[in-house]
Backbone as CSV, one residue per row, in Angstrom:
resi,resn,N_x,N_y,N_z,CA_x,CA_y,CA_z,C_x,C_y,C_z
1,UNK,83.637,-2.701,-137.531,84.636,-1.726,-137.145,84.699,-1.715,-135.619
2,UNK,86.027,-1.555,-135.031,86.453,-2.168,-133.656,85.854,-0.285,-132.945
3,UNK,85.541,0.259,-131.604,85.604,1.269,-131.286,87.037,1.914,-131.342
4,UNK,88.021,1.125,-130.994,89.395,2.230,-131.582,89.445,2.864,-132.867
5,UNK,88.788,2.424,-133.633,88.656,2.967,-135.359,88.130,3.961,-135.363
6,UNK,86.594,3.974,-134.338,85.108,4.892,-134.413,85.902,6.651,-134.027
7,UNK,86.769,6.062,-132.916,87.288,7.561,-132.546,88.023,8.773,-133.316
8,UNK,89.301,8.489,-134.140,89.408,9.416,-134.798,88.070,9.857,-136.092
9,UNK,87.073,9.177,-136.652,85.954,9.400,-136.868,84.825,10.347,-137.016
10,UNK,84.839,9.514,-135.362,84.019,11.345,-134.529,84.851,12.501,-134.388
11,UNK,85.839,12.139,-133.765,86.548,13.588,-133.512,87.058,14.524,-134.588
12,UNK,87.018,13.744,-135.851,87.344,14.588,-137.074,85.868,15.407,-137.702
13,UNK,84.421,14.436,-137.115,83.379,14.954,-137.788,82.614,15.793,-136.703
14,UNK,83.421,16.054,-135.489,82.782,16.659,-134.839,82.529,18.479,-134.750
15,UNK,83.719,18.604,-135.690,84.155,20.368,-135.975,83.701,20.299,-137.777
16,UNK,82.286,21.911,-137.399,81.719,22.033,-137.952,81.648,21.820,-139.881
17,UNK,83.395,23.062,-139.727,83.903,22.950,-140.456,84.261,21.508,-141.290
18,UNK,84.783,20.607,-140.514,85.188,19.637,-141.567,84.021,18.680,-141.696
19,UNK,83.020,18.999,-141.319,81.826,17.728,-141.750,81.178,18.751,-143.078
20,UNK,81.588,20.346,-142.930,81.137,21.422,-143.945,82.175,20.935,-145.281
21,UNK,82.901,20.467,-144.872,84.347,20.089,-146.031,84.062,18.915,-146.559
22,UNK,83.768,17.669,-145.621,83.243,16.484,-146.028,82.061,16.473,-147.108
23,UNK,80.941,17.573,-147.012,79.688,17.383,-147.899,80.221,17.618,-148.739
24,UNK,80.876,19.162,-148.981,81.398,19.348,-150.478,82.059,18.870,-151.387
25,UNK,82.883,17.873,-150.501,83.336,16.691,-151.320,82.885,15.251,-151.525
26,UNK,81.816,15.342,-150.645,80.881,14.506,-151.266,80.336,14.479,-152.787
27,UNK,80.390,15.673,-152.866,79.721,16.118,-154.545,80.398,16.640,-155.502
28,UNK,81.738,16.660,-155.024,82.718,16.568,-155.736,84.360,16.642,-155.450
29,UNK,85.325,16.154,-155.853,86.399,16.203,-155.512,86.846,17.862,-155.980
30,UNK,87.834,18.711,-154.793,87.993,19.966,-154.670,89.164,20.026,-154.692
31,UNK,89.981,20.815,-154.983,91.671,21.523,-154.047,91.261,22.328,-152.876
32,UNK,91.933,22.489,-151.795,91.843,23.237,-150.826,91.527,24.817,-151.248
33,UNK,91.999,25.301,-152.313,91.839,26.098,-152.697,90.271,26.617,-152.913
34,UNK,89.635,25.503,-153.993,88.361,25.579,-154.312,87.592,25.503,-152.983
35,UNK,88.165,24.632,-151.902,87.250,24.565,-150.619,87.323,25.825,-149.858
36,UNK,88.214,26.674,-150.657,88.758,28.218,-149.586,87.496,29.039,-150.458
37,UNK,87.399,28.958,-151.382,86.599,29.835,-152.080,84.689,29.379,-151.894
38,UNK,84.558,28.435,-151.408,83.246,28.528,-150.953,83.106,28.445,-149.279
39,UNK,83.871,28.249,-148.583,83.773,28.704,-147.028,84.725,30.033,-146.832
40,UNK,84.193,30.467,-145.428,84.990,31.720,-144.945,85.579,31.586,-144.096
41,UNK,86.988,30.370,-144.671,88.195,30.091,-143.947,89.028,30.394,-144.638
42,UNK,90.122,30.756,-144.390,91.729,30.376,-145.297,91.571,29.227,-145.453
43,UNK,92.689,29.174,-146.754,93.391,28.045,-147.616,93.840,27.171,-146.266
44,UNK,94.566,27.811,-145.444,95.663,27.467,-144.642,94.712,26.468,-143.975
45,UNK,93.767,27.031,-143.233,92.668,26.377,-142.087,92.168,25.533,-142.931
46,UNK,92.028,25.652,-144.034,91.030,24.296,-144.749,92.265,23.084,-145.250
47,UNK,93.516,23.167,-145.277,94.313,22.299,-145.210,95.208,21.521,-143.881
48,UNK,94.578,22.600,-143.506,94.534,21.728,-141.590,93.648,20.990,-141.578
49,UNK,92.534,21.207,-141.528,90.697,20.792,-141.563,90.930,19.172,-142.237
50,UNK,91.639,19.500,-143.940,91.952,18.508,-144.307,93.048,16.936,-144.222
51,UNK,93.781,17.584,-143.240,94.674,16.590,-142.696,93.719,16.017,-141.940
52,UNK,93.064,16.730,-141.063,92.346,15.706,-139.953,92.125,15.439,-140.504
53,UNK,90.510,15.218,-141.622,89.705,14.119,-142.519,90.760,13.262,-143.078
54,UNK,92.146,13.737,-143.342,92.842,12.405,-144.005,93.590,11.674,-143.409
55,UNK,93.568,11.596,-142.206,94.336,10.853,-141.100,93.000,10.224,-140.526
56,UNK,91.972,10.712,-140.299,90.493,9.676,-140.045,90.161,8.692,-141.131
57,UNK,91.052,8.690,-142.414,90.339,8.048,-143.524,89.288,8.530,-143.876
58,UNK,88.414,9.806,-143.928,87.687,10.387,-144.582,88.003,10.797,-145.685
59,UNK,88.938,11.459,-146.299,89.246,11.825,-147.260,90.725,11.684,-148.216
60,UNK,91.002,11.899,-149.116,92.037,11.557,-149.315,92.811,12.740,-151.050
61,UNK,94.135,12.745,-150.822,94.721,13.292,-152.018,94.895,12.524,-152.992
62,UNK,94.228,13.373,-154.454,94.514,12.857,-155.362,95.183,14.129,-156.393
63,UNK,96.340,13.593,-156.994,97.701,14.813,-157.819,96.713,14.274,-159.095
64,UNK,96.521,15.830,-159.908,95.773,15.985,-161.136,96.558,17.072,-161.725
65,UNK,97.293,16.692,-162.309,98.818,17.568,-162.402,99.180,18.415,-161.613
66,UNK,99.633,19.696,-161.636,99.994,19.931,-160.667,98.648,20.335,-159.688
67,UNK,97.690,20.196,-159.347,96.898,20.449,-158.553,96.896,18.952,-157.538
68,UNK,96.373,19.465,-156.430,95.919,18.020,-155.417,94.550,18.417,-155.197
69,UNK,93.604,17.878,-155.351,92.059,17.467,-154.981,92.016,16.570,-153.833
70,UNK,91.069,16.857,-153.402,90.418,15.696,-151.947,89.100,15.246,-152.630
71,UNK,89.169,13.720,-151.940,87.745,13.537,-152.735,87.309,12.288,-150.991
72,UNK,86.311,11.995,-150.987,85.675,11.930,-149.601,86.174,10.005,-150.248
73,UNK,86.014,9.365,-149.087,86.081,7.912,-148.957,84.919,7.621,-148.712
74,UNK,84.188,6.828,-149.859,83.358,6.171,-149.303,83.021,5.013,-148.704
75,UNK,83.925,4.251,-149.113,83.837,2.808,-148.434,84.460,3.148,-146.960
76,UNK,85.132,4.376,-146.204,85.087,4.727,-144.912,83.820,5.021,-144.297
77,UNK,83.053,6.016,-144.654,82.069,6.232,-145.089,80.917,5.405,-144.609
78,UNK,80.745,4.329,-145.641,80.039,3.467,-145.088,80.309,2.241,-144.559
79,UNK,81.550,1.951,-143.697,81.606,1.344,-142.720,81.397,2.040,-141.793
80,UNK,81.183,3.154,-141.289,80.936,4.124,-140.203,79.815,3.433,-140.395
81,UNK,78.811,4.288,-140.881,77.496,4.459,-141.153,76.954,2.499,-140.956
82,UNK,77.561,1.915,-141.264,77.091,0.363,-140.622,77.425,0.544,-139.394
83,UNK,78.817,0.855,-138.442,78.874,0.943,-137.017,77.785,1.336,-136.493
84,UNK,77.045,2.632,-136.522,76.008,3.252,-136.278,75.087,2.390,-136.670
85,UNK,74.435,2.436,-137.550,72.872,1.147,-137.793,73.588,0.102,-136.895
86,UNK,74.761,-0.675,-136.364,74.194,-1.854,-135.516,73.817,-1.220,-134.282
87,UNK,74.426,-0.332,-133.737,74.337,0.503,-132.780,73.103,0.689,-132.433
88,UNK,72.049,1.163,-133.755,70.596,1.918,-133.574,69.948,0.624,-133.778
89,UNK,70.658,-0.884,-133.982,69.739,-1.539,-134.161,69.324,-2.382,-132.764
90,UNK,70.494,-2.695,-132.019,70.904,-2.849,-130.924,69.723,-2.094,-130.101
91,UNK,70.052,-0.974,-130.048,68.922,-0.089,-129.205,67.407,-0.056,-129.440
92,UNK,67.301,-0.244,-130.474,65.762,-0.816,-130.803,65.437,-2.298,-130.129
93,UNK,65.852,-3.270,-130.324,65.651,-4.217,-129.968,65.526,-4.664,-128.276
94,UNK,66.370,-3.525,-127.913,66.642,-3.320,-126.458,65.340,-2.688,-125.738
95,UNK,64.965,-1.802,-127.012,63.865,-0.366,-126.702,62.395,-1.800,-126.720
96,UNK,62.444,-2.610,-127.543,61.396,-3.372,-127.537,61.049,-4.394,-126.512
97,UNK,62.458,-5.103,-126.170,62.127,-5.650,-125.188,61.636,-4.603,-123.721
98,UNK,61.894,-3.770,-123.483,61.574,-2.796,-122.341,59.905,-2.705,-122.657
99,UNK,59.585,-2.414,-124.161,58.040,-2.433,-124.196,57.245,-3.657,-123.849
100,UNK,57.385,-4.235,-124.507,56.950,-5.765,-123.821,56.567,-6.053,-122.864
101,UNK,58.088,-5.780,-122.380,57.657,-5.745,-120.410,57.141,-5.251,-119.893
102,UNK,56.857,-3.749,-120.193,56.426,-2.979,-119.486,54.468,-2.669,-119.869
103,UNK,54.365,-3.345,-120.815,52.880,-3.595,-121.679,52.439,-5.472,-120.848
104,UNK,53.056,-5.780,-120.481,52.902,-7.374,-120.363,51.847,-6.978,-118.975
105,UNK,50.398,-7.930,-119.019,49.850,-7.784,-117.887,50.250,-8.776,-116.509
């Protein structure tokens, strides 16, 4: 994943709320509605909340007659989550060579 991708990403998982929106649909697909009834937001704010996650590719609508559910992306998901591990792997390797050197008599 290129860093132009990474950004809407973060900036969608950076407000509290929608990474609070993201778990719950981790564990299950919701209506905004159902996501109104376990946080202490409006409907309204949690279908804002939810545009961001669905314009980041975090989440997405699915019509179950007349209801719409969000259910989380995972294959977004975990291409993030690989961006990050090369990232942390990168820095380890970086972190090791610094030990080395700095252990080398």
């Amino acid at each position: 994943m290129s860093t132009p991708t990474l950004a809407p990403v973060f900036a969608a998982l950076a407000d509290d709320t929608r990474w609070q929106l993201l778990q719950e649909l981790g564990q299950a697909d919701l209506s905004a509605s159902a996501l109104a009834s376990r946080l202490p937001i409006s409907r309204q704010a949690i279908a804002k909340h939810l545009a961001v996650l669905a314009e980041a590719g975090l989440v997405e609508p699915v019509r179950v007659g007349r209801e719409v559910r969000y259910q989380a992306v995972g294959s977004r998901l975990t291409e993030t989550a690989r961006a990050l591990d090369a990232i942390g792997a990168t820095w380890e390797r970086r972190l090791d060579t610094i030990r080395r050197i700095a252990e080398a008599p």
